[in-house]
Each structure stands twice: as structure tokens, then as C-alpha cells.
C-alpha positions as CSV (number, residue, x, y, z in Angstrom):
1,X,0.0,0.0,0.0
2,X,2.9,2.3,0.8
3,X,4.4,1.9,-2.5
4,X,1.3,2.3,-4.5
5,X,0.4,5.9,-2.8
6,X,4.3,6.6,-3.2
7,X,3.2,6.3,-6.8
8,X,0.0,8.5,-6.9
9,X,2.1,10.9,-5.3
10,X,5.0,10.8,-7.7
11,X,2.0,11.1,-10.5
12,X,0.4,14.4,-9.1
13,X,3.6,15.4,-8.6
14,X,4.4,15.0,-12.5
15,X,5.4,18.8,-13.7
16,X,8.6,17.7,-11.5
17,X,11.4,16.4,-13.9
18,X,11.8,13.0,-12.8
19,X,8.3,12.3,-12.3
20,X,6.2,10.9,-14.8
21,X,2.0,10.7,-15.3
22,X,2.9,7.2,-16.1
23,X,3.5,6.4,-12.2
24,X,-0.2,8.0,-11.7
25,X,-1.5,4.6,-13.4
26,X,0.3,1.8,-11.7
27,X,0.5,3.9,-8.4
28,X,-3.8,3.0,-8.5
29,X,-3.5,-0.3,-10.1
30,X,-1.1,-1.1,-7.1
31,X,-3.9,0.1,-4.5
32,X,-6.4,-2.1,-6.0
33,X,-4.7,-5.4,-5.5
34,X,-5.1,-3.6,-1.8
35,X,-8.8,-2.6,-1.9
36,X,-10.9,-4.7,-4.4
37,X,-13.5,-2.6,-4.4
38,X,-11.5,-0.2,-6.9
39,X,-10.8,-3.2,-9.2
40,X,-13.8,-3.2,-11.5
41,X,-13.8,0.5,-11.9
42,X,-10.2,0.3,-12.7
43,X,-10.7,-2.6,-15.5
44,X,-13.6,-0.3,-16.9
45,X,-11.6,3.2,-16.9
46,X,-8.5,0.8,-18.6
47,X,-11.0,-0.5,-21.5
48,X,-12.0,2.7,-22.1
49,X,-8.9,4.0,-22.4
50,X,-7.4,0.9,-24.4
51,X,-10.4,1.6,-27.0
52,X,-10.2,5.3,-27.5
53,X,-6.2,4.8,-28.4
54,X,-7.4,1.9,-30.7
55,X,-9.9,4.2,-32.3
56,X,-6.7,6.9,-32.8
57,X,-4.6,4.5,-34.0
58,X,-6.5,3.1,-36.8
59,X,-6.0,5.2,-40.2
């Protein structure tokens, strides 16, 4: 739990150079191993995500 809000931290914290938006992701994908109540919203905001890049990366 301590590394996934170490995570979500580092992603709010992105403008910082280091820090990346991509540690925003797995810092919540982390937490919901810890708290399964997050995990179906997760898999739903993750399909929705995987399908709009889909959609931008067909010609």
C-alpha cells in the first residue's frame, strides 16, 4: 500500500522532472490489489482507455 500511494504521489507530482504521469497509473493499479473494491472500476476506466487509443490509431 505504501508503494502504490508513493506512486500516486509521484503522479500528481508529474510537472517535476523526474516524475512521470505514467507512475499515476500503476501507483492506483497497485492500490487495488489492496482494496478490491477499486478493481472493476479500474478494469472499466482501462477499456475505455485501451479503445479510445485503438480508435486513434487506426487510419
Amino acid at each position: 500500500m505504501a508503494a502504490a500511494l508513493a506512486l500516486i504521489g509521484g503522479g500528481v507530482l508529474s510537472f517535476l522532472p523526474v516524475l512521470g504521469l505514467w507512475m499515476l497509473p500503476l501507483g492506483l493499479a497497485l492500490l487495488s490489489e489492496d482494496i478490491p473494491a477499486l478493481k472493476p472500476r479500474l478494469e472499466a476506466l482501462a477499456r475505455a482507455v485501451e479503445r479510445a487509443v485503438s480508435r486513434f490509431r487506426k487510419p
